[in-house]
VEXMIDO-295894 format. One record per residue (C-alpha): residue number from 1; chain; x, y, z. Coordinates in steps of 0.25 Angstrom, whole numbers, padded with zeros to 4 digits. Layout:
# residues N
REC   pos   unit      px      py      pz
REC   NUM      A       X       Y       Z
...
END
This chain:
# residues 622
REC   pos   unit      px      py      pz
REC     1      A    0000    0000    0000
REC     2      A    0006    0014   -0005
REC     3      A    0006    0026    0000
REC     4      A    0000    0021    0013
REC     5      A    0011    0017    0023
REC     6      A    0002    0005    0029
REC     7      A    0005    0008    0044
REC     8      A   -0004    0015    0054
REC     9      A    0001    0017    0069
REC    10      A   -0009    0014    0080
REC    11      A   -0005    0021    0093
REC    12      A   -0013    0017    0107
REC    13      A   -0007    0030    0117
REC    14      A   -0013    0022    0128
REC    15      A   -0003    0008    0127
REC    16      A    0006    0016    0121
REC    17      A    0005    0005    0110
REC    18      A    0008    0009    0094
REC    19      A    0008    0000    0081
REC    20      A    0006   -0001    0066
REC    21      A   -0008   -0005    0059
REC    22      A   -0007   -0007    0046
REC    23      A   -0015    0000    0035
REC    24      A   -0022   -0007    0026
REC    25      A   -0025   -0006    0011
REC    26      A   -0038   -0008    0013
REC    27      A   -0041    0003    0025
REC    28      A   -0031    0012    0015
REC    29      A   -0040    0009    0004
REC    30      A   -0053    0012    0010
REC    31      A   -0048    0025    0019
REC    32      A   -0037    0030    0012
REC    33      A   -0031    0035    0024
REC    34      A   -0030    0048    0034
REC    35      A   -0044    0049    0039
REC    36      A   -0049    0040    0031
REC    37      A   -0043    0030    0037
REC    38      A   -0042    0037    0050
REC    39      A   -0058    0036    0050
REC    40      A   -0057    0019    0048
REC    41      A   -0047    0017    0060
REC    42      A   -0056    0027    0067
REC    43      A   -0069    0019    0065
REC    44      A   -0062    0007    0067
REC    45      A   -0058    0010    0080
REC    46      A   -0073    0018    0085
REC    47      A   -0076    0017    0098
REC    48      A   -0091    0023    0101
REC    49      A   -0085    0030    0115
REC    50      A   -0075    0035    0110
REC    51      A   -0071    0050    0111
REC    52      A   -0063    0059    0105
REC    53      A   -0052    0060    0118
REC    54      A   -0053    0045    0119
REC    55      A   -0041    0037    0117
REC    56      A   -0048    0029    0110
REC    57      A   -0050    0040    0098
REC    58      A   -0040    0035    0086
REC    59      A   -0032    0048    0081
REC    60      A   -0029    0043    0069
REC    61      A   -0018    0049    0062
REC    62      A   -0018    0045    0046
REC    63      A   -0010    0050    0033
REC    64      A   -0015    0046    0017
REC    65      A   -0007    0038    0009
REC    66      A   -0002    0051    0001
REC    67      A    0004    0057    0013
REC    68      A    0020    0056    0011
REC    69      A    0020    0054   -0004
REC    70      A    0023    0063   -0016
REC    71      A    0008    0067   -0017
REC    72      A    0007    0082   -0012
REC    73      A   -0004    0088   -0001
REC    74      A   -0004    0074    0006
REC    75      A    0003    0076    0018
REC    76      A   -0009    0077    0026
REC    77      A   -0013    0067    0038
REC    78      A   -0026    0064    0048
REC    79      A   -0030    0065    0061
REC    80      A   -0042    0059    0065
REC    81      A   -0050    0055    0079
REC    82      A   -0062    0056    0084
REC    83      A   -0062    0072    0085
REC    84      A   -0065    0079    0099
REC    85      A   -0068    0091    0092
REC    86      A   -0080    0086    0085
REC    87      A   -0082    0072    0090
REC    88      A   -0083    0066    0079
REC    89      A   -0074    0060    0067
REC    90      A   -0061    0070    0066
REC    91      A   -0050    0072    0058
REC    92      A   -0039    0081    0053
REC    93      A   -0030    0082    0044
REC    94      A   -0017    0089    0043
REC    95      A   -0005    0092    0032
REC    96      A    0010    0092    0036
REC    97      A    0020    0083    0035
REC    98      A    0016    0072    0046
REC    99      A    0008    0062    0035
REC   100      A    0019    0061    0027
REC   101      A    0027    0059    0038
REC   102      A    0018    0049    0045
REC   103      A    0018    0040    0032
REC   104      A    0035    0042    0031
REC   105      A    0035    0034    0044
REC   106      A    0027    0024    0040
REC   107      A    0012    0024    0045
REC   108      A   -0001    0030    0039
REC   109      A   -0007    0033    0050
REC   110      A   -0007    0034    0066
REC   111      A   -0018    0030    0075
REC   112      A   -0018    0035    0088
REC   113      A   -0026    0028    0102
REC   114      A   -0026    0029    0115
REC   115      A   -0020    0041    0125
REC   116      A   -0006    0041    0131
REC   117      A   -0005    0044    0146
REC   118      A    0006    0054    0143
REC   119      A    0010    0064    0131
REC   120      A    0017    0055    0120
REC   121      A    0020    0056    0105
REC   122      A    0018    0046    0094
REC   123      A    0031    0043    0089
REC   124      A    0031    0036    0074
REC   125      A    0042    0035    0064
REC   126      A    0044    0022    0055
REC   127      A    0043    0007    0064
REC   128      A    0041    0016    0076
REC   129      A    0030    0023    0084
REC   130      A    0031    0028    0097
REC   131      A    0023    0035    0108
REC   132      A    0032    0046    0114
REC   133      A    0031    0053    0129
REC   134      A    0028    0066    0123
REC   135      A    0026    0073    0138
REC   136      A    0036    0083    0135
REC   137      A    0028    0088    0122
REC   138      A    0015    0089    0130
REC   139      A    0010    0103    0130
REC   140      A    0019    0108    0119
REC   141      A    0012    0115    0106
REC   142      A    0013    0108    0095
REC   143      A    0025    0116    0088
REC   144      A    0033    0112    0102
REC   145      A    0030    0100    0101
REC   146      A    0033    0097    0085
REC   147      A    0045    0105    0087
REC   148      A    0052    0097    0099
REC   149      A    0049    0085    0093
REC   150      A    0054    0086    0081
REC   151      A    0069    0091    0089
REC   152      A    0065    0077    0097
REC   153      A    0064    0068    0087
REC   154      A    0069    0075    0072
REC   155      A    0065    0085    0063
REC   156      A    0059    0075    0052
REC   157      A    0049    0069    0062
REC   158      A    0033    0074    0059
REC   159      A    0025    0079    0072
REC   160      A    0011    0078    0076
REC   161      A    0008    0087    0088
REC   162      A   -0004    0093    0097
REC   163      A   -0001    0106    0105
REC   164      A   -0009    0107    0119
REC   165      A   -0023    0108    0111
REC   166      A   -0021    0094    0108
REC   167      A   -0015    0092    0121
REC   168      A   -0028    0100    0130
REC   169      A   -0038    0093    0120
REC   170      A   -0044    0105    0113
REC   171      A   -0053    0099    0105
REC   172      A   -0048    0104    0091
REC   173      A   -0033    0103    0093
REC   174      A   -0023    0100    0083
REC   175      A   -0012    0090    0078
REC   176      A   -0001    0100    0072
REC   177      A    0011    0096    0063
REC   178      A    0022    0104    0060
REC   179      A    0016    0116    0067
REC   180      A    0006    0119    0057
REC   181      A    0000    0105    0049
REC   182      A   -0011    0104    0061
REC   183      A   -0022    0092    0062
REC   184      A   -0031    0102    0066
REC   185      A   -0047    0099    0066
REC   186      A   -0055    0090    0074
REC   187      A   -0046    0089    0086
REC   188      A   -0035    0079    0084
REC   189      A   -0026    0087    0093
REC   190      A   -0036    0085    0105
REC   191      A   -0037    0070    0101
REC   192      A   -0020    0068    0100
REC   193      A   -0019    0078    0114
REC   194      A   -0031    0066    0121
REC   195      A   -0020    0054    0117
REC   196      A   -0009    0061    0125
REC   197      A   -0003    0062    0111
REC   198      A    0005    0075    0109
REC   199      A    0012    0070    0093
REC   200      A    0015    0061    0084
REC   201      A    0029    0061    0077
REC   202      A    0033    0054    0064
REC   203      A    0045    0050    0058
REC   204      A    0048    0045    0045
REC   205      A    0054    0044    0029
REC   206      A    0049    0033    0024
REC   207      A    0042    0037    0011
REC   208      A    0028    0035    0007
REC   209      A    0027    0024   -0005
REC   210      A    0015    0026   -0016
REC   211      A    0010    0015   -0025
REC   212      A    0014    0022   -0038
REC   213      A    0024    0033   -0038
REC   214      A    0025    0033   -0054
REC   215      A    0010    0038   -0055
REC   216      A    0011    0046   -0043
REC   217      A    0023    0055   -0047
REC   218      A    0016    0054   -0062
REC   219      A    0004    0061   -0054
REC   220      A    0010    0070   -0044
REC   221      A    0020    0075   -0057
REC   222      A    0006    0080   -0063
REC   223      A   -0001    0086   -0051
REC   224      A    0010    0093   -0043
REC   225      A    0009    0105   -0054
REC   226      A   -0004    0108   -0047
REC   227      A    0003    0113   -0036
REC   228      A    0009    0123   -0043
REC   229      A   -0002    0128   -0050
REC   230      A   -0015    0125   -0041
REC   231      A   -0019    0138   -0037
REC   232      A   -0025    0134   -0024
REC   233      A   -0011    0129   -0023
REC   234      A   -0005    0140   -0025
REC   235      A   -0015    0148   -0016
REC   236      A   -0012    0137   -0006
REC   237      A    0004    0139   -0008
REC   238      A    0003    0155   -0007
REC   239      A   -0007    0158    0004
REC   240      A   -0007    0145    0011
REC   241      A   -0022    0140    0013
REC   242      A   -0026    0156    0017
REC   243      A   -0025    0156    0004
REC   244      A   -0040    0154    0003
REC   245      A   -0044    0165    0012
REC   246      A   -0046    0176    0003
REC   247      A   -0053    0171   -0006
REC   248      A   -0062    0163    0005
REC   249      A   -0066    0176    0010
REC   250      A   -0072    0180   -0003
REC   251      A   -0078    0167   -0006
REC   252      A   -0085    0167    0008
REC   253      A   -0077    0154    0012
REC   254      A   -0070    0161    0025
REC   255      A   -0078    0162    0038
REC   256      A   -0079    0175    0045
REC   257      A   -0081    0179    0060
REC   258      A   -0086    0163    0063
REC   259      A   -0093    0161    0051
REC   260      A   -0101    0174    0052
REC   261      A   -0096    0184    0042
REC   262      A   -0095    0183    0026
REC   263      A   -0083    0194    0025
REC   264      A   -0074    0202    0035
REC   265      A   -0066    0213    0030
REC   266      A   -0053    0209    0036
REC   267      A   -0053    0195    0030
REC   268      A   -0042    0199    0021
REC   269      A   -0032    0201    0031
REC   270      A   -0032    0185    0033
REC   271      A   -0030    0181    0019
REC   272      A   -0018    0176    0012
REC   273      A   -0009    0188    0010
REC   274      A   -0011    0192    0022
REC   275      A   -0008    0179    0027
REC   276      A    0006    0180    0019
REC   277      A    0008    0194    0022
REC   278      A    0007    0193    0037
REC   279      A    0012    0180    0041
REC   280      A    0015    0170    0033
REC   281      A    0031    0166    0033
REC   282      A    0032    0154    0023
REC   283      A    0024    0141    0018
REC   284      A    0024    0128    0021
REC   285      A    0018    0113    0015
REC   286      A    0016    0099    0020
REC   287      A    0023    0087    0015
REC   288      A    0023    0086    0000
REC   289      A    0015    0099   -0002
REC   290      A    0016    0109   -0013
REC   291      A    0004    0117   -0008
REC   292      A    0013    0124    0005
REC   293      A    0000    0130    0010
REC   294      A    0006    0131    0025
REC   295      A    0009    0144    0028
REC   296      A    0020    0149    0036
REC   297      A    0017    0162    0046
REC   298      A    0025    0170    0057
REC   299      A    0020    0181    0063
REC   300      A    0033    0190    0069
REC   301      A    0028    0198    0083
REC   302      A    0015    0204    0089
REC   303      A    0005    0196    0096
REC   304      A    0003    0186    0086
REC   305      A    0016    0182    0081
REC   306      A    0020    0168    0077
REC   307      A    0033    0164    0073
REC   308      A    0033    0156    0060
REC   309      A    0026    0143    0056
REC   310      A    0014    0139    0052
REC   311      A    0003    0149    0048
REC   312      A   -0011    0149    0047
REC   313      A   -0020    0142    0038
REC   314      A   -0034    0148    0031
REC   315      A   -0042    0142    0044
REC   316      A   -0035    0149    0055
REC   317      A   -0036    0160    0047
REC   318      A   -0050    0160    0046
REC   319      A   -0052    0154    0061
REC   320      A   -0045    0164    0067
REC   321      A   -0046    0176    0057
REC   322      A   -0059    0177    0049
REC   323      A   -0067    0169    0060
REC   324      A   -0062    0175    0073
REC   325      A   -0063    0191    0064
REC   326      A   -0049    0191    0066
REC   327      A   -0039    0196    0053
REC   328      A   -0024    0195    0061
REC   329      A   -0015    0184    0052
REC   330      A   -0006    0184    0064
REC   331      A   -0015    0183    0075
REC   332      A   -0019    0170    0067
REC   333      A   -0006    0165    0064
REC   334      A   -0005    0166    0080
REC   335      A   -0016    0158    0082
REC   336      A   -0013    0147    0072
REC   337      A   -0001    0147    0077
REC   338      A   -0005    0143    0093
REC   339      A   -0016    0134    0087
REC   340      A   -0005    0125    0079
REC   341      A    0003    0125    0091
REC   342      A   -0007    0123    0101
REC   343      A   -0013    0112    0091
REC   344      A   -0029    0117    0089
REC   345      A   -0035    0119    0076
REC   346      A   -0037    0132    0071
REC   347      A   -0050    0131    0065
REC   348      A   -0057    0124    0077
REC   349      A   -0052    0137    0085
REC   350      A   -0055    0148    0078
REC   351      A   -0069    0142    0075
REC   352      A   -0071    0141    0089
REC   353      A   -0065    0156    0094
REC   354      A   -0074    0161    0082
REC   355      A   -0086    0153    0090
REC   356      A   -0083    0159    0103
REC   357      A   -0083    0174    0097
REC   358      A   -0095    0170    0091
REC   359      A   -0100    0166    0104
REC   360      A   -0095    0180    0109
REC   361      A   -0101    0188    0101
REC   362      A   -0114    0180    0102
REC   363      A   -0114    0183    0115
REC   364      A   -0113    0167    0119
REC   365      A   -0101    0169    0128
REC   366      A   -0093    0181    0135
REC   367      A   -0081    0183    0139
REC   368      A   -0081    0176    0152
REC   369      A   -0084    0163    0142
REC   370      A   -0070    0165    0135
REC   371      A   -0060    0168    0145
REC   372      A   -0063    0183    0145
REC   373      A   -0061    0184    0132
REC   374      A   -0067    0193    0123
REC   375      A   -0069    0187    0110
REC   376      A   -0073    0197    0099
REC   377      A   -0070    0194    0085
REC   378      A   -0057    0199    0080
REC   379      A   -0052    0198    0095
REC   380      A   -0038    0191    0091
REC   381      A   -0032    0191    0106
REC   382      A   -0046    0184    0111
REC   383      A   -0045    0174    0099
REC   384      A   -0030    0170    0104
REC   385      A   -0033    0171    0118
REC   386      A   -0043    0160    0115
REC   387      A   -0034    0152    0106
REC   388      A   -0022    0151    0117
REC   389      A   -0034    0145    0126
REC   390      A   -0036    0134    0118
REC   391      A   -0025    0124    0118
REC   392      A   -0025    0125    0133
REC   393      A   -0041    0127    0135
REC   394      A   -0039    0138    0145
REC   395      A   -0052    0143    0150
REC   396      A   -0058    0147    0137
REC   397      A   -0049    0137    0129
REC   398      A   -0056    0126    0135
REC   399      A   -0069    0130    0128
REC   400      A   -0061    0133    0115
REC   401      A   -0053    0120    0115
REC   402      A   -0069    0114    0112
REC   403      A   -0072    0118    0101
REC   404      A   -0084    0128    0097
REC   405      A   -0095    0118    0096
REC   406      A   -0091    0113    0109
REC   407      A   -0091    0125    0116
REC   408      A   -0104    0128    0108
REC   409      A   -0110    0114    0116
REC   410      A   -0103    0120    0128
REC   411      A   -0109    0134    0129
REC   412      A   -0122    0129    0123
REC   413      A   -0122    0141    0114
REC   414      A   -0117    0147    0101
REC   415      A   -0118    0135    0092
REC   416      A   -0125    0143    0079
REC   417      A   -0110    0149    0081
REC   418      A   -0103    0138    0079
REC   419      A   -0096    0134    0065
REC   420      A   -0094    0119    0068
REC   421      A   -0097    0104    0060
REC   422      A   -0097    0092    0066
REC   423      A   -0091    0101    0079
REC   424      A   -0079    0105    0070
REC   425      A   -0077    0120    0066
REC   426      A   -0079    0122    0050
REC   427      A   -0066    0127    0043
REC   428      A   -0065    0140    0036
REC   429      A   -0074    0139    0025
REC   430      A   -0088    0145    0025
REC   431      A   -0099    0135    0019
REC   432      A   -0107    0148    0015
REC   433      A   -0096    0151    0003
REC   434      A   -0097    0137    0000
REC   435      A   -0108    0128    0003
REC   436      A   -0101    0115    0000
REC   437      A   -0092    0119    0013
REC   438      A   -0106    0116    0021
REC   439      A   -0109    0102    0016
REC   440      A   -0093    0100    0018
REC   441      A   -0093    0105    0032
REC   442      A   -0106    0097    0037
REC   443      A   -0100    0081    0031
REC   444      A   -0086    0085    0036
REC   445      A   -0083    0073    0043
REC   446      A   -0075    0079    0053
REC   447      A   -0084    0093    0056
REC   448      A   -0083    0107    0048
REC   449      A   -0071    0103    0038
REC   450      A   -0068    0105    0023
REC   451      A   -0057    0097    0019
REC   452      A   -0060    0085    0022
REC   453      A   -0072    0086    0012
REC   454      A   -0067    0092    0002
REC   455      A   -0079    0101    0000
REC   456      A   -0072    0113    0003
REC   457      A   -0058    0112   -0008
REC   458      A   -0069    0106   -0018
REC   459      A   -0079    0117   -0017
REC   460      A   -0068    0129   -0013
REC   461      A   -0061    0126   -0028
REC   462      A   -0047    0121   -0023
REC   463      A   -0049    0106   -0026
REC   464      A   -0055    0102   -0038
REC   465      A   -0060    0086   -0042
REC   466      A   -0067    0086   -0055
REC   467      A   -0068    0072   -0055
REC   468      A   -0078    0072   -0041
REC   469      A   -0090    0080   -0048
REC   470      A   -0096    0084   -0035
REC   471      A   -0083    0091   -0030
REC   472      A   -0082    0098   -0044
REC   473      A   -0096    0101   -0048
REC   474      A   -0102    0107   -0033
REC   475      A   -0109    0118   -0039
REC   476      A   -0112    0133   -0033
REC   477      A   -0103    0134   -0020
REC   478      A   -0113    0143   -0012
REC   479      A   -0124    0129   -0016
REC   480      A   -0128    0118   -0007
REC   481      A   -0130    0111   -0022
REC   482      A   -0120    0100   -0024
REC   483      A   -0113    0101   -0010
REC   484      A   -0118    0089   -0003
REC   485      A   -0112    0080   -0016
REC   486      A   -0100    0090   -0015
REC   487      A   -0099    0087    0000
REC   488      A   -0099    0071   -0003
REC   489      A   -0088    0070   -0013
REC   490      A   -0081    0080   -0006
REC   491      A   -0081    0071    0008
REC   492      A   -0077    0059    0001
REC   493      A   -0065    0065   -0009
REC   494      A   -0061    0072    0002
REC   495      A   -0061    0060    0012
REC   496      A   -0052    0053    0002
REC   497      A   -0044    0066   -0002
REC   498      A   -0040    0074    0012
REC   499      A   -0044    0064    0022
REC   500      A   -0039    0051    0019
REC   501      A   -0030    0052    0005
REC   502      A   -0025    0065    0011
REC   503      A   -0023    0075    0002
REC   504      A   -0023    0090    0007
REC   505      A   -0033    0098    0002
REC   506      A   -0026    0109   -0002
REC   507      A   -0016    0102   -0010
REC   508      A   -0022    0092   -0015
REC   509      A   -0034    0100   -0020
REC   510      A   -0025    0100   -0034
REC   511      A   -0029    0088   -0036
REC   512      A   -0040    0082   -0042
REC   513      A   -0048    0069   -0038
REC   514      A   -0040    0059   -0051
REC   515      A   -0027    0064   -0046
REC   516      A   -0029    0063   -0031
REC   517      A   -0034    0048   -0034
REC   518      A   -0023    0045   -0045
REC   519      A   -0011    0050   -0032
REC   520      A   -0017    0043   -0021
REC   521      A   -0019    0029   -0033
REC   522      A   -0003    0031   -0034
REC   523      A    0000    0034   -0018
REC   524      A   -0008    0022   -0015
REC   525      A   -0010    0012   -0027
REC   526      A   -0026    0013   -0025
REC   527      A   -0031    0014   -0038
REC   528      A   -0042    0024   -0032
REC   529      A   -0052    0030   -0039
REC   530      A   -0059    0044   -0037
REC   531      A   -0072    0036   -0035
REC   532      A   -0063    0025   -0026
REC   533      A   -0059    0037   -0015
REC   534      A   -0073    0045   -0016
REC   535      A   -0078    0031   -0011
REC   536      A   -0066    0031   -0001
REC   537      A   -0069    0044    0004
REC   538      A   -0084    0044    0006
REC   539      A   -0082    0029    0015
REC   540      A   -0072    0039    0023
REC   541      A   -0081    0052    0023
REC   542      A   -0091    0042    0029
REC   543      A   -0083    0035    0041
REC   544      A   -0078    0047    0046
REC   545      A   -0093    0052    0046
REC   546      A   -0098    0040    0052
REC   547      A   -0088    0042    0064
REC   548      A   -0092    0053    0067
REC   549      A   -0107    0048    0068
REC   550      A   -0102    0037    0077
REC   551      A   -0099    0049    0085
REC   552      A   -0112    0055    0087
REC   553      A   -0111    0063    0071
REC   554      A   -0126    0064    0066
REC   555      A   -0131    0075    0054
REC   556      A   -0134    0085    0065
REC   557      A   -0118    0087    0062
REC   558      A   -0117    0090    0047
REC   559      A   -0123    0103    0051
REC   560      A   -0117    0115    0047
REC   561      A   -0116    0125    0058
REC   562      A   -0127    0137    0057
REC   563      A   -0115    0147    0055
REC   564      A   -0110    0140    0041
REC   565      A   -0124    0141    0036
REC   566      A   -0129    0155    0039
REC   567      A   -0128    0165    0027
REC   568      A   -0119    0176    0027
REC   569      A   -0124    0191    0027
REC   570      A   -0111    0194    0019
REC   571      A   -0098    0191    0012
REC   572      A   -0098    0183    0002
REC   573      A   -0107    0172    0005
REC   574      A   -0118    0180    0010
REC   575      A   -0131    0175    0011
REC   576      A   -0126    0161    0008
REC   577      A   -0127    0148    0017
REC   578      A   -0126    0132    0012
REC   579      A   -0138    0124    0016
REC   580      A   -0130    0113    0022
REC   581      A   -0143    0105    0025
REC   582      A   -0146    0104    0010
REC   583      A   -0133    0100    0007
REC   584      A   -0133    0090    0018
REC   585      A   -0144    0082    0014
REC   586      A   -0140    0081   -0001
REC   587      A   -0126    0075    0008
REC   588      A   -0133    0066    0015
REC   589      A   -0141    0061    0004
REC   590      A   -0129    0059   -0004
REC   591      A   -0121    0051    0007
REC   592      A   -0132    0042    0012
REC   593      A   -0132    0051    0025
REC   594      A   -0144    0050    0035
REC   595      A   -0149    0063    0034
REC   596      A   -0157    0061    0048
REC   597      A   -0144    0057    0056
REC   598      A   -0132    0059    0046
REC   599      A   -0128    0046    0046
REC   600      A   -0124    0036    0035
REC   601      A   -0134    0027    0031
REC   602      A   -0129    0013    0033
REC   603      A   -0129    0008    0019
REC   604      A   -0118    0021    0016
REC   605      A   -0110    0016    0024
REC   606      A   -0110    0000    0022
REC   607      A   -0108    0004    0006
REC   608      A   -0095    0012    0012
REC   609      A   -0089    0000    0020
REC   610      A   -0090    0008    0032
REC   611      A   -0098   -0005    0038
REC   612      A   -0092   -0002    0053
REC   613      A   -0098    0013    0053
REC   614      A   -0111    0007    0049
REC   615      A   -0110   -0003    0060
REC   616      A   -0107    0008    0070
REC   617      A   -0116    0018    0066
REC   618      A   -0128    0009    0062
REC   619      A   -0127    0000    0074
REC   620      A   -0127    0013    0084
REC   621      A   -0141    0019    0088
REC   622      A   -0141    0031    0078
END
């Protein structure tokens, strides 16, 4: 089997025990591989009680059989786990260097059980994995911690760490690597920090063997000219992915003072050349990556200054700028900066400071709620005195490390204000400028996400798959028409394509559909076709999905929050609002979805081989 390495490690923290399963063609085949095949050990291993802080709760950690080869924009691994964010199915997915590396040292993949009594590290290089006292490390952020372990142990070695988010259990807390690749939705963090398990190093060079290297140098020879004429590319390689700001405002794509506000006339200070005029320092890529959309940013004195590494991406910009009304690139790079070496997701953050100002300004809470804080939008010294609290969940922090919809269920108040999915806050892109983003947002597997569908590059115009007519042919963006037929190729491409496979999205959106089967066909020795992975994709979108019912998941969670749905009295979606109900009972209809509970009939699943989710669903009172 190429491409694949054939080895995954299972580690139990609580025996301290660690050993190789092999991967087989057949579980390869039919899951591809990241969270694909993260989704098949995890249902394999279901326990009904379990929860997310259990030790019992896999954190599965998979690459794709692309990452370490020739292929560009494949250096990409996922984190999955039962997510204490959402409770339900979750996952992340994250760029760098550490897939490649992970794959050099011989294993696909790492499973992770269990809880250590102390702080330890996983330790794994080729024939050897070990569990590591890492006491000394504990308490360290996350670019400490990197850095003395690479003086420790060599400067080749490839590091996975949480900072104290991870370590206190904020509930959205982040895996980083090299400073700025972060693991960042869902939790992962928190789930790493509950197993006692401050990082995983790796160690290897043992190259990646594909099945047909004659074809896929013939192949790669003919597509890596698209990287320098692509001009989201090229965008991507000038600006970084801020590169989409601009014109996101004018499309409407960009939300403003927590999804309430079409236009702001001091938008423009947060777009690209500003962005390289104020901060940035120099670029930066992943492994085998021609796109160099990393930023590089230092910010030399005054309050907010940072010395130089990794800068901002188009989300933090927007969660802490346009959501919070506040137009300072510095005062951002700060905050991104603390958040990657605290370890919390950014987008998570800012969703929920932007919630509790909206709480604020409704009059829902005081200033005797939040620490004495006053918490007017624009106020950048409230916004980082809130953010400082959140790795350690001092007083206010404790509150903030939840979560908006939790605090929402907490303070019984304030949840038409809430801009969540399945309990996890929606990304940077406004449905109201592009309603395919509403049906995109309510199947997410994992909550409010647009990668993992690939609604959003399909619908936005940077990806383009002529041969998959319902990701060419969607109609009027600002029309519920065609988005539910939309949204189910898109789930299923997209499980195959960034999930499991895993292409990054920027990168690989040069690609069409033929030439993303004909690589992974050369990697692997399949002999795939594009109807062959839509079918791959579609029995992966469904486990995932089905997990999550197993965790209490029902239709009442493909609702799209009441803020994403309410027309605009200006900018330039004005008066404009998807009708995600329509959409979703075209959905439904399309993917033999009970529309009364949201479940999969039974007879779906038995034609997808998913015969043990049917059992477990079909055999419990539902």
């Amino acid at each position: 089997m190429k491409g694949y390495k054939g080895k995954i490690i299972y580690v139990n923290l609580t025996n301290g025990e660690a050993h190789n399963v092999s991967l087989s063609e057949e579980l390869a085949k039919e899951y591809i591989g990241g969270s694909g095949i993260a989704a098949k050990i995890f249902i394999d291993n279901y326990k009904p009680d379990l929860i997310p802080f259990s030790p019992d709760n896999p954190l599965i950690f998979m690459t794709g059989p692309l990452a370490g080869t020739k292929v560009p924009s494949t250096s990409r691994f996922t984190v999955s786990a039962l997510s204490p964010l959402t409770g339900i199915w979750g996952e992340s997915n994250s760029g760098g260097y550490f897939a490649a590396k992970l794959k050099f040292a011989g294993y696909d993949g790492i499973v992770v059980t269990g809880k250590s009594d102390t702080p330890v590290y996983l330790y794994v290089a080729p024939d050897k994995i070990e569990i590591r006292n890492a006491s000394n490390y504990w308490g360290m952020d996350t670019y400490k911690t990197e850095g003395v372990l690479k003086e420790n142990l060599g400067k080749n070695a490839e590091i996975l760490t949480i900072g104290p988010a991870g370590e206190n259990l904020v509930l959205y807390a982040s895996i980083v690597n090299r400073k700025g690749h972060l693991s960042g939705r869902t939790g992962m963090g928190a789930v790493m920090g509950s197993k006692n398990l401050k990082a995983i190093v790796v160690e290897g060079e043992e190259p990646v063997e594909v099945a047909n290297p004659e074809k896929l140098d013939e192949i790669l020879k003919e597509i890596l000219p698209y990287y320098q004429e692509n001009i989201t590319v090229l965008a991507l390689r000038d600006s970084g992915t801020n590169s989409s700001f601009d014109l996101g405002i004018q499309m409407g794509d960009v939300p403003i003072k927590n999804w309430r506000l079409g236009e702001w006339d001091k938008a423009e200070r947060l777009g690209p050349y500003p962005y390289k005029e104020t901060i940035q320092k120099g670029i930066d890529t992943c492994y085998n990556c021609p796109v160099a959309c990393k930023r590089i940013v230092e910010v030399n004195g005054g309050p907010y200054s940072v010395e130089k590494g990794p800068g901002p991406e188009y989300e933090t910009v927007c969660a802490f700028g346009t959501m919070l009304l506040i137009d300072d690139l510095k005062f951002i790079s700060k905050v991104n900066d603390f958040a990657n070496r605290m370890g919390f997701d950014t987008i998570t953050a800012g969703s929920t400071i932007a919630f509790l100002m909206d709480l604020y300004d409704h009059g829902f809470i005081t200033e005797d709620d939040i620490d004495g804080v006053s918490l007017e939008w624009g106020n950048k010294e409230a916004v980082l005195e809130l953010v400082k609290k959140i790795p350690t969940k001092e007083g206010v922090g404790k509150l903030l490390a939840m979560g908006s919809k939790k605090i929402a269920e907490k303070l019984e108040k304030g949840r038409e204000l809430l801009t969540t999915v399945k309990g996890l806050e929606v990304p940077m892109h406004d449905p109201r400028g592009n309603f395919g983003l509403a049906i995109g947002y309510a199947t997410s597997v994992r909550g409010g996400c647009h990668v993992s569908s690939l609604v959003y590059p399909a619908t936005a115009g940077f990806a383009y798959f002529p041969e998959i007519p319902e990701l060419a042919d969607f109609g009027d963006p600002l029309s519920d028409d065609s988005k539910a037929a939309l949204a189910a190729k898109a789930n299923d491409f997209g499980m195959f394509f960034h999930d499991s496979a895993i292409w990054c999205i920027l990168g690989g959106s040069v690609l069409n559909a033929t030439e993303i089967v004909n690589i992974f066909n050369a990697v692997t020795g399949f002999d795939f076709t594009i109807e062959d992975i839509l079918e791959k994709g579609e029995k992966i979108w469904f486990l995932k999905r089905g997990i999550s019912h197993l965790f209490g998941m029902r239709v009442k969670d493909d609702k799209l929050p009441v803020k994403l749905i309410t027309p605009l009295k200006e900018g330039p979606t004005e008066g404009v609002a998807p009708n995600v109900d329509k959409q979703l009972e075209e959905f439904y209809n399309l993917r033999s979805i009970d529309s009364e509970t949201g479940l999969p009939k039974k007879e779906k699943l038995l034609s997808l081989g998913l015969t043990k989710l049917s059992d477990l669903l079909y055999n419990k009172n539902t």
